[in-house]
VMD Tcl script that builds the backbone (N, CA, C; Angstrom):
set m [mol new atoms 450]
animate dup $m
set s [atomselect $m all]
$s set {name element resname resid chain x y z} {
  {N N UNK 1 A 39.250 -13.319 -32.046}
  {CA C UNK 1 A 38.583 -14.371 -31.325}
  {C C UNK 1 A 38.675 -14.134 -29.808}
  {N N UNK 2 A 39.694 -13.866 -29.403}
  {CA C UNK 2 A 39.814 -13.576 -28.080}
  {C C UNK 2 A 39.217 -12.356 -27.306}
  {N N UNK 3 A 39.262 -10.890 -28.701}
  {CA C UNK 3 A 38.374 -10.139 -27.735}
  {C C UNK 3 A 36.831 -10.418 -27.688}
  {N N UNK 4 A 36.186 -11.352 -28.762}
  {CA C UNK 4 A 34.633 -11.370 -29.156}
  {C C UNK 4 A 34.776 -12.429 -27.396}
  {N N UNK 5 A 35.738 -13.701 -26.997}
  {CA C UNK 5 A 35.388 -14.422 -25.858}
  {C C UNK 5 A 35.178 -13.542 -24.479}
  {N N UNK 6 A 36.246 -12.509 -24.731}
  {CA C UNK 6 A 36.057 -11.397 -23.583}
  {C C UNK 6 A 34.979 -10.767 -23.367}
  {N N UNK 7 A 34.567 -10.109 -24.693}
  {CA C UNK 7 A 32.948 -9.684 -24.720}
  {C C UNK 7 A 32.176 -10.464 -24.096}
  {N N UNK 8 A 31.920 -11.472 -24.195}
  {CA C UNK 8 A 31.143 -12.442 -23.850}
  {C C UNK 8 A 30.890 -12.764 -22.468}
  {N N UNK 9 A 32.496 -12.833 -21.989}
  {CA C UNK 9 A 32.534 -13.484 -20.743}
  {C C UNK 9 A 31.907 -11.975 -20.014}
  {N N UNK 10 A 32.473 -10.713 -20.540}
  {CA C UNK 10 A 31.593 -9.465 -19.759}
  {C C UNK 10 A 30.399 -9.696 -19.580}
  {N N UNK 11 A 29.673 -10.029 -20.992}
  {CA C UNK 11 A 28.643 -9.665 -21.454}
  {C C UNK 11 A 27.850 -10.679 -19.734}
  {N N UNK 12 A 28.521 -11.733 -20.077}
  {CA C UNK 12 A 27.668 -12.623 -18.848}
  {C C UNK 12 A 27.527 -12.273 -16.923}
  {N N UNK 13 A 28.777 -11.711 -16.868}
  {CA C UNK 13 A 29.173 -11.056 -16.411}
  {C C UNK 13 A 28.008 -10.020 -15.226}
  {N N UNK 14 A 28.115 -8.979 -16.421}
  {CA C UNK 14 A 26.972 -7.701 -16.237}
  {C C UNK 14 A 25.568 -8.772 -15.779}
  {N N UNK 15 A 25.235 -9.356 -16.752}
  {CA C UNK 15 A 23.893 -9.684 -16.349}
  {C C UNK 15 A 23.589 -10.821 -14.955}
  {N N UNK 16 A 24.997 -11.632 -15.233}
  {CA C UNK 16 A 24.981 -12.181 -14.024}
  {C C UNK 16 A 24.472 -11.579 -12.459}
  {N N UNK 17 A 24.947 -10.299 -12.821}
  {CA C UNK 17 A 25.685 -9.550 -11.382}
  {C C UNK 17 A 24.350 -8.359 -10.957}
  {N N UNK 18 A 23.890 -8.334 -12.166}
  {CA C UNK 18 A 22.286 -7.761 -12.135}
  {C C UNK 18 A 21.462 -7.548 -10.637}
  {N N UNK 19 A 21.040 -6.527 -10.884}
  {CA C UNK 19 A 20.252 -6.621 -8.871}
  {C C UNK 19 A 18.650 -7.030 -9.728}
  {N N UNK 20 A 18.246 -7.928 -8.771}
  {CA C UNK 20 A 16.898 -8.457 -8.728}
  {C C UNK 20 A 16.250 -7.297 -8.659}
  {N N UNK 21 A 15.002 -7.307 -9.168}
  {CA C UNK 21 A 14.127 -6.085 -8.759}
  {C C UNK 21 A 13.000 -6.456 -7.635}
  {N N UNK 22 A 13.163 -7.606 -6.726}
  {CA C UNK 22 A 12.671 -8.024 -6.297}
  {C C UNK 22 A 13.869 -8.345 -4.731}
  {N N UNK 23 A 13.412 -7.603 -3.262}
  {CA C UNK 23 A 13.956 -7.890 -2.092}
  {C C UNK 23 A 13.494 -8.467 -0.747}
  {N N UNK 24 A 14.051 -8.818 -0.077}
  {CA C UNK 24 A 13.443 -9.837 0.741}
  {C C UNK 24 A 12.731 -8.942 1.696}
  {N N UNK 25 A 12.848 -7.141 1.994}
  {CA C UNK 25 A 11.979 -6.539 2.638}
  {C C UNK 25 A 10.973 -6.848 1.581}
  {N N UNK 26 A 9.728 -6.605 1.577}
  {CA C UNK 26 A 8.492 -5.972 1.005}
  {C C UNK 26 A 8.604 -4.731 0.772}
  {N N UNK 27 A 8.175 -4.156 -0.418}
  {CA C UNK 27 A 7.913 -2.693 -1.023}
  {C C UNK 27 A 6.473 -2.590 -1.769}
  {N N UNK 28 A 6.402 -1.416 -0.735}
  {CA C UNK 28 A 4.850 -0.808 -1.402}
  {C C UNK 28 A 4.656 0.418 -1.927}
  {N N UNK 29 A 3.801 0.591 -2.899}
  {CA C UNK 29 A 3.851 1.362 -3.687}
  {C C UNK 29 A 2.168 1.677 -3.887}
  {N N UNK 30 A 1.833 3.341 -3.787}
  {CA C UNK 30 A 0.352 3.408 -3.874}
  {C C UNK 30 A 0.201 3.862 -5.132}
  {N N UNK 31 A -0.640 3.898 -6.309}
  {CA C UNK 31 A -0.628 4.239 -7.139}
  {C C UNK 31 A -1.902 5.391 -7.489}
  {N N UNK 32 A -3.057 4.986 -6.857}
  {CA C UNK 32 A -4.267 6.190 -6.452}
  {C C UNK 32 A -4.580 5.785 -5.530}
  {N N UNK 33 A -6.100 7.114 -5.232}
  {CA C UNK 33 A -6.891 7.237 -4.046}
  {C C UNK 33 A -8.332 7.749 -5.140}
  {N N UNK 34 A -9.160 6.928 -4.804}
  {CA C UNK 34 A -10.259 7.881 -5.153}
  {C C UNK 34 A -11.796 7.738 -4.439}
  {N N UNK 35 A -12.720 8.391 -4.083}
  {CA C UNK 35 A -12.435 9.753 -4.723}
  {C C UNK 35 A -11.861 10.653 -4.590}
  {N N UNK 36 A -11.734 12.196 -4.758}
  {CA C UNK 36 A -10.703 12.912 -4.195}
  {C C UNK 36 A -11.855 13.902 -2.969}
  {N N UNK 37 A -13.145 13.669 -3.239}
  {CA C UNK 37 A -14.129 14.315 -2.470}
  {C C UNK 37 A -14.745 13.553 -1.956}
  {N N UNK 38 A -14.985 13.123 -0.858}
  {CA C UNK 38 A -15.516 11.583 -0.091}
  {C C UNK 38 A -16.812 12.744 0.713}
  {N N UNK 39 A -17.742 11.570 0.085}
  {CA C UNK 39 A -19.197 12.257 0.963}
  {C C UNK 39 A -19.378 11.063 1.745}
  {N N UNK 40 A -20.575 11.413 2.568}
  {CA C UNK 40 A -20.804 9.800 3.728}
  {C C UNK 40 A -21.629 8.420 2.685}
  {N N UNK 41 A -21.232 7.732 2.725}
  {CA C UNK 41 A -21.621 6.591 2.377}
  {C C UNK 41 A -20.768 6.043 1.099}
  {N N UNK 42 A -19.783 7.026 0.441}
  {CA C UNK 42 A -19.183 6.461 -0.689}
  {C C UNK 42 A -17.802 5.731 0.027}
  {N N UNK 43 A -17.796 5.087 -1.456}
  {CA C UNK 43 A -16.400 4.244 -1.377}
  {C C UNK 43 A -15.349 4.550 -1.532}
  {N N UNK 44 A -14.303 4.572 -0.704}
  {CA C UNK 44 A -12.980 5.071 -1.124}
  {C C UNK 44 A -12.104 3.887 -1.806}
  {N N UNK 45 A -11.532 3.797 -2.788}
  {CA C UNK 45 A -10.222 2.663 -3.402}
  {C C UNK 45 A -8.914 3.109 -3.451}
  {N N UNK 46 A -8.486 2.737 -2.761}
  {CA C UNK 46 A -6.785 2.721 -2.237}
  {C C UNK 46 A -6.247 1.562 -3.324}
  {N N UNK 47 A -5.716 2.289 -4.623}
  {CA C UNK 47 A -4.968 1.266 -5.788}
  {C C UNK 47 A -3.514 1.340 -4.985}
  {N N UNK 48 A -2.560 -0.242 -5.592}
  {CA C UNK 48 A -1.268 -0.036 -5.094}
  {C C UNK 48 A -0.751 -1.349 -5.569}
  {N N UNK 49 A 0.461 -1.669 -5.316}
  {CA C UNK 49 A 1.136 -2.896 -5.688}
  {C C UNK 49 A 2.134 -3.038 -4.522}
  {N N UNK 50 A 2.574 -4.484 -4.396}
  {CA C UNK 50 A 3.740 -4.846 -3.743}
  {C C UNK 50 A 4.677 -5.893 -4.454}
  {N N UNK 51 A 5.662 -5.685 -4.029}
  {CA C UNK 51 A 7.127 -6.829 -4.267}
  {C C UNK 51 A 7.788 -7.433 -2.986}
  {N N UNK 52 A 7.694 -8.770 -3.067}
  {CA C UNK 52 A 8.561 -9.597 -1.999}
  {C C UNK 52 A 9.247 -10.394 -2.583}
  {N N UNK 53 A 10.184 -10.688 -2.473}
  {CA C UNK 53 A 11.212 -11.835 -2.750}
  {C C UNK 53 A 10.793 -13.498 -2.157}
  {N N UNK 54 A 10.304 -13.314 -1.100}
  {CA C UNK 54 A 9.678 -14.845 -0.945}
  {C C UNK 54 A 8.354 -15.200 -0.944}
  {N N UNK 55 A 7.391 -14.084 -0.982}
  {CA C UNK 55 A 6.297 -14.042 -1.461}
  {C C UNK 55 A 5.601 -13.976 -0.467}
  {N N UNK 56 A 5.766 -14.021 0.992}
  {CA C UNK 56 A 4.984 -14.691 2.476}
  {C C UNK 56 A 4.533 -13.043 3.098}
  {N N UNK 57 A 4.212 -12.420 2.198}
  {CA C UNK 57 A 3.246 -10.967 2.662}
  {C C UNK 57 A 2.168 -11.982 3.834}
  {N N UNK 58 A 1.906 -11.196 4.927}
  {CA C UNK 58 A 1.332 -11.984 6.223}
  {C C UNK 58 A 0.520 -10.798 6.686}
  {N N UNK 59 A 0.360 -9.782 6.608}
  {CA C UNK 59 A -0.188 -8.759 7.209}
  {C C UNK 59 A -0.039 -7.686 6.627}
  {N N UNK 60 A -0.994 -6.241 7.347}
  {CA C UNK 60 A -1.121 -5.006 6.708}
  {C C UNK 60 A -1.415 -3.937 7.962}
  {N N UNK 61 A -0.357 -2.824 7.714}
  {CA C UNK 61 A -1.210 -1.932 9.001}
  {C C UNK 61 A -1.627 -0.663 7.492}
  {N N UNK 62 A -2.569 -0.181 8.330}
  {CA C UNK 62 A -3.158 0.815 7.898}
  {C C UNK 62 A -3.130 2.017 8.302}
  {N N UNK 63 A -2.603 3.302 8.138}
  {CA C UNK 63 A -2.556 4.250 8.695}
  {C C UNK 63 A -2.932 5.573 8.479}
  {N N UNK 64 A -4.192 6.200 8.813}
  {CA C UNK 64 A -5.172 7.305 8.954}
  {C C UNK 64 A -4.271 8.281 9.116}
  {N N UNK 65 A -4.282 9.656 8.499}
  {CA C UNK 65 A -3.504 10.464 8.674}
  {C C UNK 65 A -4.594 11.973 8.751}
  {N N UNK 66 A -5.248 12.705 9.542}
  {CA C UNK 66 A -6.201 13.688 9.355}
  {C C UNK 66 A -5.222 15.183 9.323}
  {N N UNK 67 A -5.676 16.197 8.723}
  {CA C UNK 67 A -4.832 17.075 8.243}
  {C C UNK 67 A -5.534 18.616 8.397}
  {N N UNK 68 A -4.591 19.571 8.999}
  {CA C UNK 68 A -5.408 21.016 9.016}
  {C C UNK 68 A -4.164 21.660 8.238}
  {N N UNK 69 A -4.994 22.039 7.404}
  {CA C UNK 69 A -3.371 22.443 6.300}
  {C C UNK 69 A -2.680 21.674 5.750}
  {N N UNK 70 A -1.823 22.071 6.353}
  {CA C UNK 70 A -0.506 21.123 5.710}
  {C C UNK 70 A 0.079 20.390 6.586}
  {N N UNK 71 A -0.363 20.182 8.033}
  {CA C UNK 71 A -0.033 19.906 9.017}
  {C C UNK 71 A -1.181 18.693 9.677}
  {N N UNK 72 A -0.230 17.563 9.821}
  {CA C UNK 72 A -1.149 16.289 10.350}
  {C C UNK 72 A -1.527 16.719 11.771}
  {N N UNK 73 A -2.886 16.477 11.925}
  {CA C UNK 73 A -3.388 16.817 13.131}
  {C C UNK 73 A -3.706 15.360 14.434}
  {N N UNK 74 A -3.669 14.470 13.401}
  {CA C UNK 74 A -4.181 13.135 14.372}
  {C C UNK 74 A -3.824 12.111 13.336}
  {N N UNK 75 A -2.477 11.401 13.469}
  {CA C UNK 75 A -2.247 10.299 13.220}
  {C C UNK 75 A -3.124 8.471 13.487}
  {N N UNK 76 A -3.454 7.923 13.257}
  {CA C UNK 76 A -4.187 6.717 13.758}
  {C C UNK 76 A -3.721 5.681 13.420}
  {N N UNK 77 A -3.159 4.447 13.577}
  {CA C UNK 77 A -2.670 3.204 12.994}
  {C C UNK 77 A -4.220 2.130 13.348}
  {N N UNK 78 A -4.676 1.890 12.541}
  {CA C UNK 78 A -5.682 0.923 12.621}
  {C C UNK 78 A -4.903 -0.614 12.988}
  {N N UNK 79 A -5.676 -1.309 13.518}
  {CA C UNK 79 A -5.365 -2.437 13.923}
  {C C UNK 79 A -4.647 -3.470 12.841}
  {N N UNK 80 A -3.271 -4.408 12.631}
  {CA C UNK 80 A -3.351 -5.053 11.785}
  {C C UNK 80 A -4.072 -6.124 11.177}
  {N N UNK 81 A -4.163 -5.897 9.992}
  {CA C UNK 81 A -5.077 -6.832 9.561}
  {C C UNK 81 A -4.469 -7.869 8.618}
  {N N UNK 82 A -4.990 -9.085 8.306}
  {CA C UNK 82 A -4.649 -10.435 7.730}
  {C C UNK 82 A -4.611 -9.703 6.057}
  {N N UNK 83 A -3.340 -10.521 5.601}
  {CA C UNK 83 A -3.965 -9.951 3.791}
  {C C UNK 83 A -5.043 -10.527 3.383}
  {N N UNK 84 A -6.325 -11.626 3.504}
  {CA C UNK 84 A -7.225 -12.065 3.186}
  {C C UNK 84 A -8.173 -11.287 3.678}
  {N N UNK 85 A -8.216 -10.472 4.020}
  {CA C UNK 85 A -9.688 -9.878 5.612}
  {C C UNK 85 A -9.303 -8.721 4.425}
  {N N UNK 86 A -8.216 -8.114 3.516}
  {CA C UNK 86 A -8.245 -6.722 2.667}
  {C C UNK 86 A -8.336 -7.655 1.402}
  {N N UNK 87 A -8.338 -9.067 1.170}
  {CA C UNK 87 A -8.545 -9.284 -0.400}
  {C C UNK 87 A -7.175 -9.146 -0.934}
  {N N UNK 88 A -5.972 -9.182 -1.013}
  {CA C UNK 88 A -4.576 -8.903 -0.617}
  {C C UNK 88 A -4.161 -10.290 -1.119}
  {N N UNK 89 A -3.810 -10.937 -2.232}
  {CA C UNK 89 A -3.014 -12.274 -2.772}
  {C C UNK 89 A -2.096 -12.546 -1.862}
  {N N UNK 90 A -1.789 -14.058 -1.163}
  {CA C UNK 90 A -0.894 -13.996 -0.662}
  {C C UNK 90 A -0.317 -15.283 -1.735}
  {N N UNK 91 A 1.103 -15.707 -1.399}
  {CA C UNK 91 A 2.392 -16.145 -1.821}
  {C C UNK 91 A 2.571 -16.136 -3.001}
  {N N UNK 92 A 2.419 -14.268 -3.241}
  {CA C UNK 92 A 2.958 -13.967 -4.731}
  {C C UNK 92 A 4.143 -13.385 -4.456}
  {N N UNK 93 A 5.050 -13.230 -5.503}
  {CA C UNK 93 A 6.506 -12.031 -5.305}
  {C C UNK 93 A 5.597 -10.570 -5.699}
  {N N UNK 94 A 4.891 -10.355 -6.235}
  {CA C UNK 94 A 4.352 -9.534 -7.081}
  {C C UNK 94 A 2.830 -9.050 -7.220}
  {N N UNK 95 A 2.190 -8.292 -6.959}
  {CA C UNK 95 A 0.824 -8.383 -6.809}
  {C C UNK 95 A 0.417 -6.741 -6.921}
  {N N UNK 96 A -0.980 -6.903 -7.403}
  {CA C UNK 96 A -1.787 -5.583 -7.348}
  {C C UNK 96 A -2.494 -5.600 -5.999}
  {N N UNK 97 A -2.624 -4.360 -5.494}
  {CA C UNK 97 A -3.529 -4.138 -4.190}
  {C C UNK 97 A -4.676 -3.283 -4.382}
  {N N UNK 98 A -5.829 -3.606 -4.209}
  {CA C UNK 98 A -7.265 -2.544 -4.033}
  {C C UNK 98 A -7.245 -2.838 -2.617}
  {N N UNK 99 A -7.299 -2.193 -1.707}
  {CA C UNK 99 A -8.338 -1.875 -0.543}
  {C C UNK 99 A -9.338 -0.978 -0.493}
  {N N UNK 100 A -10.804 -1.306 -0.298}
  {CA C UNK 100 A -11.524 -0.523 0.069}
  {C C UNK 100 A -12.037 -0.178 1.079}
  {N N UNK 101 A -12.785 1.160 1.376}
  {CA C UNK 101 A -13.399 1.672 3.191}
  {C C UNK 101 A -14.596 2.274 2.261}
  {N N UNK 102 A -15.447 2.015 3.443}
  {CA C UNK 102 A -16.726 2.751 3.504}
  {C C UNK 102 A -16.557 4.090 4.192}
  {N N UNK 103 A -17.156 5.194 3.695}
  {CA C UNK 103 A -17.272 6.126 4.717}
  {C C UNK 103 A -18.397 6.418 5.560}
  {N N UNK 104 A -17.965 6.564 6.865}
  {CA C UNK 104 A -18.949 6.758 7.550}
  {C C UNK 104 A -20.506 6.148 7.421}
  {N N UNK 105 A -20.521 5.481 7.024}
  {CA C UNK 105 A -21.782 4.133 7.149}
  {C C UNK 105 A -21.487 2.795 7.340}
  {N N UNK 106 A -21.976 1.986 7.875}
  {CA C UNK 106 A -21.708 0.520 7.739}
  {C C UNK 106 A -22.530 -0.654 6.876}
  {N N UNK 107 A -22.764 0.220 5.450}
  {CA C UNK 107 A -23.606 -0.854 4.924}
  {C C UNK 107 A -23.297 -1.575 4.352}
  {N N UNK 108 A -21.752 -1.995 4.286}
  {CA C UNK 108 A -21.554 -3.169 3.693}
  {C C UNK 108 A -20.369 -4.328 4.955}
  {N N UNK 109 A -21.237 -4.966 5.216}
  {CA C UNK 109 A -20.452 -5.752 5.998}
  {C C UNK 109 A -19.192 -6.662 5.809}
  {N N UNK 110 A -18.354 -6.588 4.712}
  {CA C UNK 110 A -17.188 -7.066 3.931}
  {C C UNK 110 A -16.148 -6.003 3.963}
  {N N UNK 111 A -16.489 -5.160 4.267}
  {CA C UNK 111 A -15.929 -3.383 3.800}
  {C C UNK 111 A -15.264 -3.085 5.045}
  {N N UNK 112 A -14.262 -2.269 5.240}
  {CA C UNK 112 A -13.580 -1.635 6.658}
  {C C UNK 112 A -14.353 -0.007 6.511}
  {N N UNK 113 A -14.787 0.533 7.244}
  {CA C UNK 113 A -15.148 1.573 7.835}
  {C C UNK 113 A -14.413 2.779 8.003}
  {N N UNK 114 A -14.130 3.877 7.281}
  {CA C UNK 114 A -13.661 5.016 7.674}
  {C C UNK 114 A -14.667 5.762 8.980}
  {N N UNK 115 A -14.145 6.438 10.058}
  {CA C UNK 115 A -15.551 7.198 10.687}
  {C C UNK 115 A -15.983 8.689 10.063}
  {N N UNK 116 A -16.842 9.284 10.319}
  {CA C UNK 116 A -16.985 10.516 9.976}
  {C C UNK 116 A -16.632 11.370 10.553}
  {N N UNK 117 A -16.357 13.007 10.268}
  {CA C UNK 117 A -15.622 13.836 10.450}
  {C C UNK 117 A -16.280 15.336 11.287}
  {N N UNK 118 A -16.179 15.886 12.000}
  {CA C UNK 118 A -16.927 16.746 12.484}
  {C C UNK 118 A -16.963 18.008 11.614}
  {N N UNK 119 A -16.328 18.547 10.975}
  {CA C UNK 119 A -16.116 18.964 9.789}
  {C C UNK 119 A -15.132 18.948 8.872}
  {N N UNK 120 A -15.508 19.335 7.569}
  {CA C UNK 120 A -14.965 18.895 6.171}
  {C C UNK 120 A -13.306 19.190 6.644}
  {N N UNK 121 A -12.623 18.142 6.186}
  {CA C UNK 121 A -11.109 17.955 6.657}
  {C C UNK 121 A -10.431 17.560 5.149}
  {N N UNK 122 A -9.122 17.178 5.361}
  {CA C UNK 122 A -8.021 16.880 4.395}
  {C C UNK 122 A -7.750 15.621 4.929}
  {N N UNK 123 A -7.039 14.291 4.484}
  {CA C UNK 123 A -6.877 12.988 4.856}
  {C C UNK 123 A -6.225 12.053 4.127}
  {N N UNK 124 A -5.032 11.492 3.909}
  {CA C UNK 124 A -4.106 10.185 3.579}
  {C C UNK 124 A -4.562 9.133 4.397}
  {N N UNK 125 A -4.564 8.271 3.904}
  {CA C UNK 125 A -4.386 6.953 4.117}
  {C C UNK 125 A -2.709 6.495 3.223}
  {N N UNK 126 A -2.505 5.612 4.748}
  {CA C UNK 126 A -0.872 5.214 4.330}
  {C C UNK 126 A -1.127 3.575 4.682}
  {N N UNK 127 A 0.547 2.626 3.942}
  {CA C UNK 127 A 0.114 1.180 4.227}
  {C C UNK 127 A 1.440 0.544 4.791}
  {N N UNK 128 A 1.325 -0.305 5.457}
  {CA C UNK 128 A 2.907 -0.951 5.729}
  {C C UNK 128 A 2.708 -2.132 5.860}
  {N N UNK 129 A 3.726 -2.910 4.748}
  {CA C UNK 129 A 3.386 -4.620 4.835}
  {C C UNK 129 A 4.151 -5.429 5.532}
  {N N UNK 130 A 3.377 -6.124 6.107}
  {CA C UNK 130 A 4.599 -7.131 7.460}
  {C C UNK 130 A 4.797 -8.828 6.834}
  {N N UNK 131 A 5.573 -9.018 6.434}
  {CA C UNK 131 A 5.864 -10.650 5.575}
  {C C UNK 131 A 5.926 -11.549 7.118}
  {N N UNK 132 A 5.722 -12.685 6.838}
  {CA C UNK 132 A 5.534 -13.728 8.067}
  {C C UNK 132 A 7.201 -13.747 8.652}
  {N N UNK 133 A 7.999 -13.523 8.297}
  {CA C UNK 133 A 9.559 -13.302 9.078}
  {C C UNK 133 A 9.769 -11.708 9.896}
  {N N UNK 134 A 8.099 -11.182 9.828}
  {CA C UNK 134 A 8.170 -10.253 10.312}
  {C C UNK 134 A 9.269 -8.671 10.134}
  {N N UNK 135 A 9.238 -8.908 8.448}
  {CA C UNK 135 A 10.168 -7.673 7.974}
  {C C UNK 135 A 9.268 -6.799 7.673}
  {N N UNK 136 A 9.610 -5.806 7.404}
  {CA C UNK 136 A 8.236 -4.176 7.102}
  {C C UNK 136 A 8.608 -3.343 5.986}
  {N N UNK 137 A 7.650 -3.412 5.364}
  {CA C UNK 137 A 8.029 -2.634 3.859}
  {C C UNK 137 A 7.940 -1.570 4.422}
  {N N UNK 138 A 8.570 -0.343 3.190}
  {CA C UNK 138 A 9.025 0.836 3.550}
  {C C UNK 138 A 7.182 1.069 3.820}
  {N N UNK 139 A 7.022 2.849 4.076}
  {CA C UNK 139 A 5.882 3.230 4.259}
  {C C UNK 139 A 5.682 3.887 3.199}
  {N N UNK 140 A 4.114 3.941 2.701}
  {CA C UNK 140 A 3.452 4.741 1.592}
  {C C UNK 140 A 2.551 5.245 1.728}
  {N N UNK 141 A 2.203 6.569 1.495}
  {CA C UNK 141 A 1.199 7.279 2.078}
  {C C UNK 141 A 0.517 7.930 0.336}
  {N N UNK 142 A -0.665 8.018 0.488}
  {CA C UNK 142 A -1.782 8.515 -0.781}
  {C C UNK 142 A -1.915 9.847 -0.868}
  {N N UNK 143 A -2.244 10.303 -1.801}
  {CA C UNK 143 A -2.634 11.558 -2.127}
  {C C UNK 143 A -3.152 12.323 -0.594}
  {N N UNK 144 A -4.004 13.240 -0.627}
  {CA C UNK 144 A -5.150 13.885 0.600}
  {C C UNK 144 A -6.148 13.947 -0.679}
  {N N UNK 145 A -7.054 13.501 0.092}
  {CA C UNK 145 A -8.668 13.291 -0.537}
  {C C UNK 145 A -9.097 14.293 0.725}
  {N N UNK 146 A -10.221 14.489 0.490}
  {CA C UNK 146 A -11.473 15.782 1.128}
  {C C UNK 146 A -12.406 14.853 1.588}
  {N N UNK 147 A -12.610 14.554 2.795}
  {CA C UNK 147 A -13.530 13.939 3.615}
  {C C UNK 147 A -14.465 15.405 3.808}
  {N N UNK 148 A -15.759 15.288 3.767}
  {CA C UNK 148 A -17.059 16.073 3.493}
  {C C UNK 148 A -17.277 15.700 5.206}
  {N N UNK 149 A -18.096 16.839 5.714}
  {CA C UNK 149 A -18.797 16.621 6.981}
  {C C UNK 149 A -19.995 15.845 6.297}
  {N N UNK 150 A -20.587 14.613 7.298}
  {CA C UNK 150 A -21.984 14.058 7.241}
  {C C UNK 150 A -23.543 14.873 7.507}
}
mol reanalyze $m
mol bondsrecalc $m
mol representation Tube
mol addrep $m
């Protein structure tokens, strides 16, 4: 009897003492990029998810990464943007992310704008989430997709 109460009291114990999978930074996580060959006018979808512990995701930077080789040639941080202006759930712990860009056209006025390229290049897109207490999820950067000259 006494060791099954011991078990027990472990047993509660362990799970008590459990780490949340959920922290009060924000964590992001990209899961694709497609397409992997971007001509002018297609759509790129940046899949991904996040986790917050209080749920108050408040913002998004975006960050352009252009590439000769293997070697980033021109970093860019786009302006931050509201999670509603990317479609971005706010006061979840938990959420899926699509962002989309147009390339190099502006025909959809809902859409953020990639520009075009002077010639055919290599390119990540990366994301960093800012919660309204102003904490910053780690950084996540996407595959390299092939931006096509226009």
């Amino acid at each position: 009897m006494k060791r099954f109460l011991l078990f027990i009291l472990i047993t509660v114990l362990v799970f008590a003492c459990s780490k949340d999978k959920f922290t009060s930074e924000p964590k992001v996580e990209i899961r694709s990029i497609q397409p992997v060959t971007v001509l002018s006018g297609n759509v790129i979808r940046l899949l991904g998810s996040y986790t917050d512990e209080e749920g108050d995701i408040d913002s998004v930077y975006i960050v352009y990464k252009w590439f000769n080789g293997n070697t980033a040639t021109l970093i860019d941080t786009l302006m931050r943007f509201p999670t509603g202006r990317l479609g971005i759930p706010a006061q979840l712990r938990q959420s899926d992310i699509a962002v989309e860009f147009e390339y190099n056209t502006y025909n959809q006025t809902n859409m953020l704008t990639l520009p075009g390229v002077t010639r055919d290049t290599s390119a990540a897109l990366g994301l960093i989430l800012i919660d309204k207490t102003r904490k910053r999820s780690n950084y996540v950067e996407s595959n390299k997709i092939r931006l096509k000259k226009p």
